[in-house]
N, C-alpha and C positions, 0 to 999 in steps of 0.2 A: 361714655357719650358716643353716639354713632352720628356720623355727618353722611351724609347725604342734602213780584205782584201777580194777583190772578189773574187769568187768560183764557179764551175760550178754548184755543189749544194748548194740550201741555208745556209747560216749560220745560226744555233737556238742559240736565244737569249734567256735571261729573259723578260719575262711579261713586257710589257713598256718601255724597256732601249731601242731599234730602235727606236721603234711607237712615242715615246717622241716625235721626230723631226718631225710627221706626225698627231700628235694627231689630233690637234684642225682641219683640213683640212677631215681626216677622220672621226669626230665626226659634221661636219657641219651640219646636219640636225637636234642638239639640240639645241634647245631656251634655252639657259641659263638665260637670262634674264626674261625670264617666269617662267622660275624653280623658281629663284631667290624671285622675287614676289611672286610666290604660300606658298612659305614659309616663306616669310615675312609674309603675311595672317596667315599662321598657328600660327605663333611666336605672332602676333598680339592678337589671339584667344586663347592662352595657356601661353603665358609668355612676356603679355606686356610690361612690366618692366626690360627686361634682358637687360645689357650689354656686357659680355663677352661672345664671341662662341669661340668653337674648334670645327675645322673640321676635319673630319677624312678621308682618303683616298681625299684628292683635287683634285689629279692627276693635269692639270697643270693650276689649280687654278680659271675657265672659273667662277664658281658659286662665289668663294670666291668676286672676284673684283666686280662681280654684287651685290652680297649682301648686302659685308659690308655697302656700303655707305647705304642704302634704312635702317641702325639702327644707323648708327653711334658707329658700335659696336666695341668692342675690339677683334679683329680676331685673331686667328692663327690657320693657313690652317696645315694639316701634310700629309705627303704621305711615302708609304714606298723607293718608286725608287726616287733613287738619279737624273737620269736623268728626271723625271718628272717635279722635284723639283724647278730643273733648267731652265725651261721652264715659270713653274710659277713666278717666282721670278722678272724674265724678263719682264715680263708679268705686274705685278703689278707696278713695278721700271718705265715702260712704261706708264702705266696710272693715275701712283701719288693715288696707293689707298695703304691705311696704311691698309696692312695686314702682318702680319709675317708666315714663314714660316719653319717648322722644319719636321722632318725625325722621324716616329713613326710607329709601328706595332700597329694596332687597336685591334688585336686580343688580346695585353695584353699590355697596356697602362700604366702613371700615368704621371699625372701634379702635378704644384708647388699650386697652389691653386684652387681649387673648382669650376667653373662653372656654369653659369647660362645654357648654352644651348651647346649640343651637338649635331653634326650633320653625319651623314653617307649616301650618296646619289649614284645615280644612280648606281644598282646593286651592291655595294661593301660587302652588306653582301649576297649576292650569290656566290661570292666568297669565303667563307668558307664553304669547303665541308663534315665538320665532325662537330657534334652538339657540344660536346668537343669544338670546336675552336668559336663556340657563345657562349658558356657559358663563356668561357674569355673573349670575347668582353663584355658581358651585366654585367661580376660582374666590368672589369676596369670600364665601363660605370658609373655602379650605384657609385663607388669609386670616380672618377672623381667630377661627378656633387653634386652642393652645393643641400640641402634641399629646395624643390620644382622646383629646377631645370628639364628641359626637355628633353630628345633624341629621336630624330626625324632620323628616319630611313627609308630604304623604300626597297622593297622586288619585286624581278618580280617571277612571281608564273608558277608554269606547264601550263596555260592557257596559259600568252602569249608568252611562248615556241610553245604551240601546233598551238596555232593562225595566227602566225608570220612566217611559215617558206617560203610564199611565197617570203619574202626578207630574207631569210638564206645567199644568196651568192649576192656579189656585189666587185664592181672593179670602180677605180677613180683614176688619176692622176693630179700632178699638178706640173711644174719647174722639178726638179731635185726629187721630193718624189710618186712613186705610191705606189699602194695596190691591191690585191685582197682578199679577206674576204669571207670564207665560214662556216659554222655552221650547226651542227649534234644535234639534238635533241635525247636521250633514254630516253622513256618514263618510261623503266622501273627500270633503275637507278635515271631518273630523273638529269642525269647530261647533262650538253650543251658545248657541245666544239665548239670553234671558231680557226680556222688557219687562222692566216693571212702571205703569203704570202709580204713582204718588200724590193721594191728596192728603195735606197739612194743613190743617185748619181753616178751609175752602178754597185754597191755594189747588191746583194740579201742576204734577211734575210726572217726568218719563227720564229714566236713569235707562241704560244698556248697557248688558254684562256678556263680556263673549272669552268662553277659554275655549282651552282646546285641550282634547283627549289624548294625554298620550300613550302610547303603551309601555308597556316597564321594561322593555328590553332598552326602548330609546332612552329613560332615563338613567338607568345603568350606565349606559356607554357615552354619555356626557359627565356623570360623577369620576367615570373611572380616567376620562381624559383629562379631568382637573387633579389628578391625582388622591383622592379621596375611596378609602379602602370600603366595599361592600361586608359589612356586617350583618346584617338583615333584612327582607322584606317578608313583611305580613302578610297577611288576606287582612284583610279589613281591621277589627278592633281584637285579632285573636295575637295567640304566638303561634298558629302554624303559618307554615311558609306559603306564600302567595303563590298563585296559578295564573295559566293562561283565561281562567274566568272570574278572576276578582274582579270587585267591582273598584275598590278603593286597596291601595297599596303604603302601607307605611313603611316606608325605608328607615334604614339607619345606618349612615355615612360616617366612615371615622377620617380624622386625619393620623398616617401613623404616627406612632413615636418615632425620635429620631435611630434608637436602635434595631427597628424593625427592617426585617430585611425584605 
């Protein structure tokens, strides 16, 4: 258990409470099930032996269902929106994968017992826009996970902000859910907002999404001040070692054993 009407103008929602109904449809061009696998690979390579994960931020659960089965592990997915939640839950209840599912702020977390593997994926710690709010993520983290247990994180960096903005804007319907999505990169904030635009059944809604880029030196030296040992970082979905021009960086955080020196 972890504790933690239409209108001529759009309605502003919370982060994900519309989008919920449109996620998966808006998000179709991720391979979840390669995510899935890439990180079974990592899990394979860092912590052959785990059986329990917690995931953190699931949103509506696409990697969880893929995962689980490929360990046999003992899952629970958390998200903070309730309407996400609900989406996953559906989701799994549909595909008969034993995963559980509960309502957690990642930012400052705590479970009933200990952990072999923690997980945080696509951009959700870009989502925390003040160092302060990782530093709570990495010390629940290190709190959470048992001794040699792993967190496996993954970071998009100013690169593929700056790389990517030919697809900054795009638009998609389908039945009763469209979208239009645009995205503002400042380089010198470093922060990236995304509007999206939401109509739901002749409803319109406007959700905004704003992380921030950081670079991986600055995550590094936040993990390493919660005391959580540097085992890896990627480039992207490979195992070679990340550069100063990944776009996306998948870390993986250990907490040591108690005999490590």
């Amino acid at each position: 258990m972890v504790s933690s009407s239409g209108a001529s103008e759009p309605t502003s929602a919370l982060p994900y409470t519309i989008l919920a109904a449109g996620y998966d449809f808006v998000m179709s061009h991720v391979d979840y099930r390669l995510w899935a696998e890439y990180i079974h690979t990592i899990l394979e390579r860092h912590h052959p032996n785990a059986h329990t994960v917690v995931e953190l931020g699931c949103g509506t659960g696409s990697l969880a269902i893929a995962l689980q089965p490929l360990g046999g592990f003992r899952y629970l997915a958390t998200d903070l929106s309730k309407a996400m939640l609900e989406v996953a839950r559906q989701k799994a209840h549909e595909t008969n994968t034993e995963v559980r599912f509960d309502r957690a702020d990642f930012t400052e977390f705590n479970v009933d017992t200990p952990v072999d593997v923690l997980l945080l994926l696509y951009d959700g710690l870009n989502y925390l826009l003040d160092e302060n709010l990782i530093r709570g993520l990495m010390k629940s983290a290190f709190a959470a996970l048992a001794p040699g247990g792993v967190f496996i994180v993954d970071q998009s960096t100013p690169s593929n902000s700056i790389n990517n903005e030919p697809f900054f804007e795009h638009s998609d319907s389908v039945d009763i859910f469209s979208y239009v999505r645009r995205s503002f990169y400042d380089s010198e904030s470093r922060l990236h907002r995304t509007t999206l635009e939401i109509s739901v059944d002749g409803q319109d809604f406007r959700e905004e999404h704003i992380q921030r880029a950081y670079e991986a030196g600055e995550i590094e030296a936040l993990a390493t001040e919660a005391g959580l040992k540097i085992e890896a970082a990627y480039d992207g979905f490979s195992t070679e070692s990340a550069t100063a021009d990944s776009e996306r960086v998948h870390w993986v955080f250990r907490r040591p054993r108690h005999d490590d020196v």
